[in-house]
C-alpha positions, 0 to 999 in steps of 0.5 A, a space after each residue: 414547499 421548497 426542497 433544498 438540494 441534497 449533496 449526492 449519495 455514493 455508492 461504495 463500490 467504484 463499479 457501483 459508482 460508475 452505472 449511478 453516474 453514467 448517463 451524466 458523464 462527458 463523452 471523455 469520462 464516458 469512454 474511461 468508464 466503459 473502459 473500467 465496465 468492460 475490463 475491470 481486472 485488467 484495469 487492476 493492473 494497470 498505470 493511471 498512464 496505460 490506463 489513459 492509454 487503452 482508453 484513449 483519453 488523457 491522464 487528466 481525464 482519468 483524474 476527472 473521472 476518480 473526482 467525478 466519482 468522489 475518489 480522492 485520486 486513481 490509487 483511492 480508485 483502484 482500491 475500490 475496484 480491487 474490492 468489487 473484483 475481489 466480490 465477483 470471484 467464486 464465494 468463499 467455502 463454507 463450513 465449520 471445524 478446522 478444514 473448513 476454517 483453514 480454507 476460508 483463510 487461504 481464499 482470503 489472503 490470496 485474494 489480499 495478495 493478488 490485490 496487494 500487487 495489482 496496486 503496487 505501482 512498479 515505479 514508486 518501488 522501484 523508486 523507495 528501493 533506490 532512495 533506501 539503496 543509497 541512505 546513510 540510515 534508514 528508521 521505520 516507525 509503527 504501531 501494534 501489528 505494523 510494528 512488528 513488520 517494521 521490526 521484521 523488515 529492520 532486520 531484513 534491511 541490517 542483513 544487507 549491511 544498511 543501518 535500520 534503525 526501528 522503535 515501537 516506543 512513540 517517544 524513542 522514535 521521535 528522538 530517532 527520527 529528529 537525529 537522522 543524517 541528510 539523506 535519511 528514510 523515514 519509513 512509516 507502516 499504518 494499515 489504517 493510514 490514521 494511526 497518530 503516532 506514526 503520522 507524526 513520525 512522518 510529519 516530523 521527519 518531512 519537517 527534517 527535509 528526509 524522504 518519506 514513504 507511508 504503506 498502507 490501504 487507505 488512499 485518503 488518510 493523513 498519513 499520505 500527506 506526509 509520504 513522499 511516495 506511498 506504497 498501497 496495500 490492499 488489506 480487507 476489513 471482510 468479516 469472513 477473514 482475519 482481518 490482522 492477517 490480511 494486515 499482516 500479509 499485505 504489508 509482509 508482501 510489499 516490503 518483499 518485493 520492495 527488499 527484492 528491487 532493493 536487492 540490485 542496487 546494492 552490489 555489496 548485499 550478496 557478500 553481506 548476506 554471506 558474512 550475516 548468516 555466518 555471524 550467527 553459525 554458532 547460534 544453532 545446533 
């Protein structure tokens, strides 16, 4: 009886990935996963081009390698490196009554927020902060729990003086969307990196020519398919945790350091931020 060949199961873990398929890797791809085996946190933090660096290899090689493994790229990489780190640390407390429960949330998030700015590339804000520094209008788009951070950093954004414009409203923020001036940012928040709506947004917006930018935690989602950056989040579907909150504060923690690399481009944001904060004196007691 002949047996038909079966597609390669893979592991979830990226580590996991790398001991399956060591023994059948080239000598190349051989030194990067050694390298990734042995320095694994290190790694976290690291550019696909340091990373190439320390392992004395190319940035090819390490794209090889992220294909070999069935990543769809280094960012998809790392974020499943990211989990299996996030796995080996000391085990969450345990225990029952609000102490207990209180504990387990701050092991969580501070593991998301660790994680959250291992994966940020410095660059890629760095680059979003100057395209925003310098657009005529900035509109952000998503839905549910990503709608209120796009909400939130709108009101960031209007406090240095730059128009940002938000709508949780699917057909509101397509009208936006189609009326943002040349050299407009559409910036779309979608944890999952599926949410319809705000793919959409982005594919209408890419569609105007505007510089698009997704955040989320998916590296292989359709909503980077539209994003001409992406800013990756390292939100944990982790049954233990509060899987909103790690949403929430993920996303919370990359549009605060995205604001703080925007803060140096605008030379004007000190004097707005004086003159919006007395704008609402009056409104306290």
């Amino acid at each position: 009886m002949t047996q038909t060949a079966s597609q390669p199961s893979f592991p979830n873990g990226a580590l996991s990935r790398i001991r399956a398929q060591g023994a059948q890797l080239s000598p190349g791809l051989r030194r990067v996963a050694d390298h990734v085996l042995t320095s694994a946190d290190t790694v976290l933090h690291q550019t696909i081009t340091e990373l190439a660096s320390s392992a004395g290899v190319s940035e090819a090689t390490i794209t090889r390698l992220c294909r070999r493994l069935n990543f769809a790229g280094f960012h998809a990489f790392k974020l499943a490196l990211a989990a299996d780190v996030m796995t080996r640390d000391p085990a969450p407390p345990t225990g029952e009554g609000f102490q207990a429960q209180a504990a387990r949330l701050i092991h969580f998030t501070s593991q998301t927020l660790e994680n959250t700015v291992q994966l940020l590339d410095p660059e890629v804000v760095n680059r979003v902060a100057t395209q925003m520094a310098r657009a005529p209008r900035v509109d952000l788009t998503g839905q549910g729990n990503s709608g209120l951070l796009a909400q939130y950093f709108a009101n960031r954004l209007m406090r240095l003086g730059i128009t940002a414009i938000v709508s949780t409203d699917p057909h509101v923020a397509s009208v936006s969307i189609s009326t943002v001036p040349r050299g407009g940012v559409v910036i779309g928040l979608s944890s999952s990196g599926s949410t319809i709506d705000t793919v959409q947004h982005l594919q209408l917006a890419q569609k105007h020519g505007h510089y698009t930018v997704a955040i989320t935690h998916q590296a292989r989602s359709p909503i980077t398919r539209h994003a001409s950056d992406v800013l990756f989040t390292a939100a944990q579907e982790n049954p233990l945790s509060d899987s909103v909150l790690d949403t929430l504060i993920s996303q919370a923690l990359a549009l605060e350091l995205l604001y703080a690399a925007l803060l140096p481009k605008r030379p004007e944001a000190h004097a707005m931020l004086r003159v919006t904060a007395e704008s609402v004196v009056e409104k306290k007691y």
